[in-house]
C-alpha positions in Angstrom: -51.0 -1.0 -101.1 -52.7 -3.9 -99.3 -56.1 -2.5 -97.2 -57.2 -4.9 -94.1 -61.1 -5.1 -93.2 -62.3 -5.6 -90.1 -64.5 -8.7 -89.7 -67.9 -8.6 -87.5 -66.7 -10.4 -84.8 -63.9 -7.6 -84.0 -66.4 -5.0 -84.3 -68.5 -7.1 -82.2 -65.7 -6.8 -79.4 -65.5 -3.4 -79.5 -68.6 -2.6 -77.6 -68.8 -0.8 -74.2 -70.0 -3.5 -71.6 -72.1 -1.4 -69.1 -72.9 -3.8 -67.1 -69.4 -4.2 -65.5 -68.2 -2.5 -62.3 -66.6 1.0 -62.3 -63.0 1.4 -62.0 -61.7 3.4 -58.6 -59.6 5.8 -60.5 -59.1 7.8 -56.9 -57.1 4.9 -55.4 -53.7 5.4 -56.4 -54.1 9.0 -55.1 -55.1 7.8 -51.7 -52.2 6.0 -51.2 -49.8 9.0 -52.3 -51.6 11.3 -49.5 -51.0 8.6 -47.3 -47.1 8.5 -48.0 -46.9 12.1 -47.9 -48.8 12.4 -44.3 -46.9 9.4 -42.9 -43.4 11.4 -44.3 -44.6 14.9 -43.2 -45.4 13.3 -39.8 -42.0 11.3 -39.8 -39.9 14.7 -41.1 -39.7 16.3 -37.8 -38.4 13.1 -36.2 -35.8 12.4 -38.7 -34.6 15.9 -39.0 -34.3 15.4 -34.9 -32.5 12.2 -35.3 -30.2 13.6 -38.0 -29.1 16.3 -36.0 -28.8 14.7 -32.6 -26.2 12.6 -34.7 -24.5 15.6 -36.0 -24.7 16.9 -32.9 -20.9 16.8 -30.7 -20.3 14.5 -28.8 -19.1 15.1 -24.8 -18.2 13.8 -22.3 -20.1 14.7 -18.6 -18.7 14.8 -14.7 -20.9 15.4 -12.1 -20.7 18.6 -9.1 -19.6 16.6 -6.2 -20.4 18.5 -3.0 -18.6 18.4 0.8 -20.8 19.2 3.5 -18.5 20.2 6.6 -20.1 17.8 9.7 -21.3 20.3 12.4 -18.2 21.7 14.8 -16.2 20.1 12.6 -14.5 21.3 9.0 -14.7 19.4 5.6 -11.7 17.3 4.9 -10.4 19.0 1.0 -8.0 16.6 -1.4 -4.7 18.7 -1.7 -2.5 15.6 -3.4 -2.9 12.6 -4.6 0.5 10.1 -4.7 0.2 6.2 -5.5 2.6 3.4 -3.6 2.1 0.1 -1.8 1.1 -1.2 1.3 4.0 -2.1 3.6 4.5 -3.3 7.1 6.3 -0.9 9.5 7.8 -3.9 11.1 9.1 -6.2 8.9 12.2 -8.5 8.4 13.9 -11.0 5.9 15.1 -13.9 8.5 18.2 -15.4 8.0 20.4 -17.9 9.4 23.7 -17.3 11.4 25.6 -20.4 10.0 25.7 -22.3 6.7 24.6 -25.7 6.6 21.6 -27.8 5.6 18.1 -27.1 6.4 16.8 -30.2 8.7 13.6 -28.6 9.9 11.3 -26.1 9.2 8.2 -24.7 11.2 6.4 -22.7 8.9 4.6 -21.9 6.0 2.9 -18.7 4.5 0.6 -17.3 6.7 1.9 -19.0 10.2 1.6 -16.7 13.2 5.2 -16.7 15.3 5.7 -15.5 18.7 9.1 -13.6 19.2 11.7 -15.7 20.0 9.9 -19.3 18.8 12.1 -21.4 16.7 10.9 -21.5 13.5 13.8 -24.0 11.8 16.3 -25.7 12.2 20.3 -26.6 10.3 21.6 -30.1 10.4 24.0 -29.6 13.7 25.4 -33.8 14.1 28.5 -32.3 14.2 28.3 -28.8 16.6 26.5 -31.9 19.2 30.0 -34.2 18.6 32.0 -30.7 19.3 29.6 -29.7 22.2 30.0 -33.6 23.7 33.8 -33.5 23.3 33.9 -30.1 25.2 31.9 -31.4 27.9 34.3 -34.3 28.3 37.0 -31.9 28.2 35.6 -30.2 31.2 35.5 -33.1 33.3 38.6 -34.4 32.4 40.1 -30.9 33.0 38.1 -31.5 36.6 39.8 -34.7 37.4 43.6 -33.1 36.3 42.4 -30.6 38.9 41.9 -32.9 41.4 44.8 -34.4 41.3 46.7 -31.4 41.0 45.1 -29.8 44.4 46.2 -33.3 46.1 49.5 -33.5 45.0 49.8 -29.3 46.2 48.5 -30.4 49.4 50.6 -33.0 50.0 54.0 -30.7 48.7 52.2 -28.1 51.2 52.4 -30.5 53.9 56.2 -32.1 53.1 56.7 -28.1 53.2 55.4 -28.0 56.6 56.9 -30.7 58.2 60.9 -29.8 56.5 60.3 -26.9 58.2 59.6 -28.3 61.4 62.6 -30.3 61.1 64.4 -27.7 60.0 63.8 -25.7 63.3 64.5 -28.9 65.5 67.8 -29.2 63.1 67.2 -32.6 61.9 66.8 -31.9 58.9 69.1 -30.2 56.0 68.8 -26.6 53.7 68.8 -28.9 50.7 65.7 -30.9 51.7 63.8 -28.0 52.9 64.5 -25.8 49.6 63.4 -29.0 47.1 60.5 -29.5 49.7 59.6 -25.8 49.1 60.0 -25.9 44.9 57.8 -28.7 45.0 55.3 -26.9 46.8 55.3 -24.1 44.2 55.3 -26.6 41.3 52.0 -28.1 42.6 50.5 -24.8 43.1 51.6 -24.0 39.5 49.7 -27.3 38.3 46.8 -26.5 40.7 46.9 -23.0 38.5 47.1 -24.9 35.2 44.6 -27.5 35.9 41.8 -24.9 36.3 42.8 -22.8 33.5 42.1 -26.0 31.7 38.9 -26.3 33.3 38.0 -22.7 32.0 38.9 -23.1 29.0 37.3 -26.4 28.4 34.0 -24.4 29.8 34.4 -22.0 27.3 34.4 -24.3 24.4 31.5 -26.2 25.7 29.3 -22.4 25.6 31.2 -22.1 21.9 29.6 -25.2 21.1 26.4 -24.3 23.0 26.5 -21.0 20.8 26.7 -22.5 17.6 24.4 -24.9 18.5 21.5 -22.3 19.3 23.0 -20.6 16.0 21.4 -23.6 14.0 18.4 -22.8 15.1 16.6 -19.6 13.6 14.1 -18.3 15.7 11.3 -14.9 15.0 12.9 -11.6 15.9 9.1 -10.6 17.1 5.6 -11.5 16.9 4.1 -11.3 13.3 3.2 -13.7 10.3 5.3 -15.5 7.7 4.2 -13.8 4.7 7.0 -15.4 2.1 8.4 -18.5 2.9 12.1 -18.7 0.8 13.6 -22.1 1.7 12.6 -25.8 2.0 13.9 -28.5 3.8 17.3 -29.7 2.1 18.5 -26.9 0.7 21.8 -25.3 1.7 22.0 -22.0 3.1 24.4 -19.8 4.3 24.3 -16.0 5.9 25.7 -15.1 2.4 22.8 -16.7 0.6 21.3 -19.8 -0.7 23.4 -22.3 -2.8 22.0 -22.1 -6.2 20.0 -19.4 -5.5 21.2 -15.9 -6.2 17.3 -14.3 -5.1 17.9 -15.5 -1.6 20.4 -12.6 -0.6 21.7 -12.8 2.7 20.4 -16.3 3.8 17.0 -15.4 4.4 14.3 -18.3 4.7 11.3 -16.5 5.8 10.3 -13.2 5.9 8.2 -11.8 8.6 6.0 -9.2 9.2 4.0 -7.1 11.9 0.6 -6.7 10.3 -1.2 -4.5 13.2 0.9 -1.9 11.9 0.6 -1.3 8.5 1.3 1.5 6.6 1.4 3.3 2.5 5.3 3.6 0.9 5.1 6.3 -1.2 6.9 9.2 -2.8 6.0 12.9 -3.4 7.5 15.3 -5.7 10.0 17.8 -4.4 7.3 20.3 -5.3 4.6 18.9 -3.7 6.2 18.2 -0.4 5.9 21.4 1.5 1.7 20.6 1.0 2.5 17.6 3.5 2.2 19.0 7.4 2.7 16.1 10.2 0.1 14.1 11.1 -1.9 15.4 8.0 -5.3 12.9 7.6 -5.4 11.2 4.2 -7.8 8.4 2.5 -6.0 5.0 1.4 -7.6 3.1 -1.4 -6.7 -0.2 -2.6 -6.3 -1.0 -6.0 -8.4 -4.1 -5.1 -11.2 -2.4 -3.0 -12.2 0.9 -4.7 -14.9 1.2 -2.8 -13.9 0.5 0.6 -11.4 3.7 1.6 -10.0 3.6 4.8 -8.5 6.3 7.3 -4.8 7.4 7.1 -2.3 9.7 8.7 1.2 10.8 7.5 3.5 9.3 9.6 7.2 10.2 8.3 8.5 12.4 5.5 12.1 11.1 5.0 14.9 13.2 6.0 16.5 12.7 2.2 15.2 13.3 -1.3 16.1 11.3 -4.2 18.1 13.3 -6.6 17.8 11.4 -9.9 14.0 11.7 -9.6 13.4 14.8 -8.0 11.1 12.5 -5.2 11.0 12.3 -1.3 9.4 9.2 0.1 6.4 9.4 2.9 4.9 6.9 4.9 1.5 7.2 6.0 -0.3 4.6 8.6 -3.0 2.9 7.4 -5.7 3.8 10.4 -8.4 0.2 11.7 -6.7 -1.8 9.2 -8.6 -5.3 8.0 -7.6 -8.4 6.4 -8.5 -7.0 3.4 -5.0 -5.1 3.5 -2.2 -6.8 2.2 1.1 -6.0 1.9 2.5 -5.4 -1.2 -1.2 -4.4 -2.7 -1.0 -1.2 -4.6 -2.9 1.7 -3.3 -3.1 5.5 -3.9 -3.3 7.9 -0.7 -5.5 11.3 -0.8 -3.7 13.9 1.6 -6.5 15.9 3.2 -6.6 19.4 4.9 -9.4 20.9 6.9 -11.3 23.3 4.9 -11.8 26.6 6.9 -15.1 27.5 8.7 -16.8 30.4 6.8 -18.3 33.3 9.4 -21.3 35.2 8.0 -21.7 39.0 8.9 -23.9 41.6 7.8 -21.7 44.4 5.7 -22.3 47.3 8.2 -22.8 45.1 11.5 -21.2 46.5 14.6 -18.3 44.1 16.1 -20.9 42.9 19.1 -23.3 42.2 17.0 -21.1 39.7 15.3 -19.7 38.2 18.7 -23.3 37.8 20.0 -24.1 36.1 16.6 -21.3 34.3 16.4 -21.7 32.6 20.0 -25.4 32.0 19.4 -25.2 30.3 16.0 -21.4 29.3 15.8 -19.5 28.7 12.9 -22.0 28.5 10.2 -20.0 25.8 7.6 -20.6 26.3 4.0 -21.0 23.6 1.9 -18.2 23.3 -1.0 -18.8 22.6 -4.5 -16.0 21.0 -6.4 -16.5 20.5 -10.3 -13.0 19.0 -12.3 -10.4 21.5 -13.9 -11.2 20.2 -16.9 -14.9 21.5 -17.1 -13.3 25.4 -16.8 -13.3 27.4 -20.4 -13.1 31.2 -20.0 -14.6 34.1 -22.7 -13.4 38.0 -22.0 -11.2 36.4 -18.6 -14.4 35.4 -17.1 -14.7 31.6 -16.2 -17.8 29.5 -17.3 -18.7 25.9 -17.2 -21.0 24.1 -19.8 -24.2 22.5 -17.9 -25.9 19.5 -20.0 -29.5 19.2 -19.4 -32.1 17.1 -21.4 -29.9 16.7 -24.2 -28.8 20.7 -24.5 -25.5 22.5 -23.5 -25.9 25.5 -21.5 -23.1 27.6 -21.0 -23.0 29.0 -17.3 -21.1 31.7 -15.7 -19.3 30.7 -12.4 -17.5 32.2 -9.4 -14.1 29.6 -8.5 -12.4 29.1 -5.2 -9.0 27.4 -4.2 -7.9 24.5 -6.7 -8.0 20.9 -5.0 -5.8 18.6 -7.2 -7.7 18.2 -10.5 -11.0 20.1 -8.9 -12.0 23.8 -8.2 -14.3 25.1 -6.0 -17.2 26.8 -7.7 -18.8 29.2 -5.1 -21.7 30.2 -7.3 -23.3 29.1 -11.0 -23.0 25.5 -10.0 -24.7 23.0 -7.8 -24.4 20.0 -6.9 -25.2 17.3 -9.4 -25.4 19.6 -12.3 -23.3 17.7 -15.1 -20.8 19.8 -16.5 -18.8 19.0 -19.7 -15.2 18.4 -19.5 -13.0 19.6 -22.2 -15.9 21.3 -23.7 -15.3 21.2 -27.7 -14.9 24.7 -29.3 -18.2 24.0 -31.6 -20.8 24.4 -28.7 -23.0 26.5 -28.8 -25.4 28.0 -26.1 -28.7 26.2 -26.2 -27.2 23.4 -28.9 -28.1 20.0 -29.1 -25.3 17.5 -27.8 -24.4 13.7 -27.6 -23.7 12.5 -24.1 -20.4 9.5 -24.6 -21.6 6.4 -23.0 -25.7 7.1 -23.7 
């Protein structure tokens, strides 16, 4: 066995230097208090965080309220149908004879006045016609002429065989062929202005046809398609070479002070309608610029394949923002019914007296959507989200408004209520808002 000696110098080396600087042996426990402060202050946040995330997530709708104006009643959504804009007055202009288009007056957007020509068929050949009727007519005036000079002077030879014939100079035979020619001429005087009126008449057929090449506005309004151009071939049964064009039409025109919503109701929907019943119109286009309606026509027939009758409703102070053809949905309104306050045991005059001092006192209606309603032991509640928490709130309903319900108490206005509540919530529990 092989022993190893240590040699001065590694003894030497051994030796505690006290000179040197003390090690801080209460460092690395400083920084562990540190981390465990800095997590114990953090924990409360995290755990927060963690269950704000595990918290469900819902989505919010605001109480709307409708505050009737005074002597007045609050207007109350009772249907809500979708169509487009139309013009009461409107027409597809055609032409009354086929031919080529030589002229036309318009383009999209042109204002005509009723009765203005607004284009016009090649017609060289209706002027040729309307020329040789014209000539026909005076030719037919000069065979007249002639005829009536001739009858006068066969009325006359009449006149004077008869003279003769009393002073017996003259013979039976002469005065009988002095007699038929009389009635001839009178038959050619006859003839001759036939001839005249019926050359007349072709001269207004040609006249006719020649006011039938032009196509002129059945009333005041604006060109709002333009369906022809110049050269084309059109005919009352349509356009050549163009099976869109039904019925010859080359412009269509429209009224646009009168403008009104095409749309169709339900069969059970349409005893809501009453006449004249106000509505809201809102353009797909212009959300937020509603403007005043009024039902103008429930159609006499429904549709019986889809169970649908169509309504038209006037589009009240219409702007140039309206269009026809724009889709828009309509909001059929009724007038919500003044409420009258009385004390429980209040005599009948008491009530007049207080009712012609104070009027109709008009209670303001709350309206939260359909949606928000959930119900525990046949009693209705909403859910109410505030700072973060879902509340669950007891309510008293009213009538149903299309997807709303009034809420007469437990809501008010601006409270955000949760629609289609989730069945986890919980009274007091922590929730995520969609969209924050």
């Amino acid at each position: 066995m092989t022993i190893h000696s240590e040699s001065p110098a590694d003894l030497a080396r051994l030796r505690i230097d006290r000179d040197a600087a003390p090690r801080r042996r209460w460092v690395p426990w400083a920084i562990v208090a540190v981390v465990c402060a800095a997590a114990a202050a953090a924990y409360p946040r995290a755990r927060a965080y963690v269950a704000a995330r595990q918290a469900p997530e819902v989505e919010i709708a605001r109480a709307t309220q409708i505050v009737p104006t005074a002597g007045g009643a609050a207007a109350l959504p009772v249907l809500v149908a979708t169509g487009y804009v139309v013009a009461r007055h409107s027409s597809d202009v055609g032409v009354k004879i086929g031919g080529r288009l030589a002229r036309l007056r318009f383009e999209e957007g042109t204002r005509v006045r009723k009765g203005e020509v607004i284009a016009e068929i090649e017609h060289a050949d209706i002027d040729a016609q309307l020329e040789a009727a014209r000539r026909a007519v005076a030719e037919a005036d000069a065979q007249l002429a002639q005829a009536v000079a001739a009858r006068d002077e066969d009325v006359r030879n009449l006149d004077r065989q008869r003279q003769l014939m009393k002073e017996g100079i003259t013979t039976a035979a002469s005065l009988t062929g002095a007699e038929a020619a009389a009635a001839v001429s009178a038959a050619r005087v006859k003839s001759a202005e036939a001839a005249i009126a019926s050359a007349k008449a072709r001269v207004r057929v040609a006249e006719e046809a020649l006011e039938n090449a032009n196509v002129r506005a059945p009333f005041d309004g604006v060109v709002i398609k333009k369906r022809a151009e110049v050269g084309e071939t059109v005919s009352p049964f349509g356009v050549a070479g163009q099976a869109t064009r039904e019925g010859g039409a080359i412009a269509t025109i429209a009224d646009l002070s009168e403008l009104e919503v095409q749309t169709e109701v339900s069969e059970n929907s349409v005893a809501k309608l009453t006449p004249a019943m106000p509505a809201e119109v809102k353009l797909q286009a212009y959300q937020d610029r509603p403007y005043r309606g009024r039902l103008r026509q429930i159609f006499p027939s429904a549709d019986r394949a889809k169970s649908i009758v169509e309504v038209r409703v006037s589009i009240l102070g219409a702007d140039p923002h309206v269009k026809p053809e724009m889709s828009a949905s309509v909001t059929f309104e009724e007038k919500a019914e003044r409420d009258r306050t009385a004390a429980g045991s209040r005599s009948g005059a008491d009530e007049m007296s207080n009712a012609s001092a104070s009027g109709a006192i008009q209670r303001p209606i709350v309206l939260v959507p359909k949606r928000a309603l959930t119900e525990t032991a046949g009693r209705p509640h909403v859910w109410i989200v505030y700072s973060g928490t879902a509340t669950r709130r007891p309510v008293t309903l009213g009538a149903e408004r299309i997807d709303q319900v009034e809420v007469r108490s437990g809501v008010v206005p601006g409270d955000a209520v949760i629609v289609n509540p989730p069945a986890t919530l919980t009274d007091r529990g922590v929730v995520r808002v969609k969209g924050t």
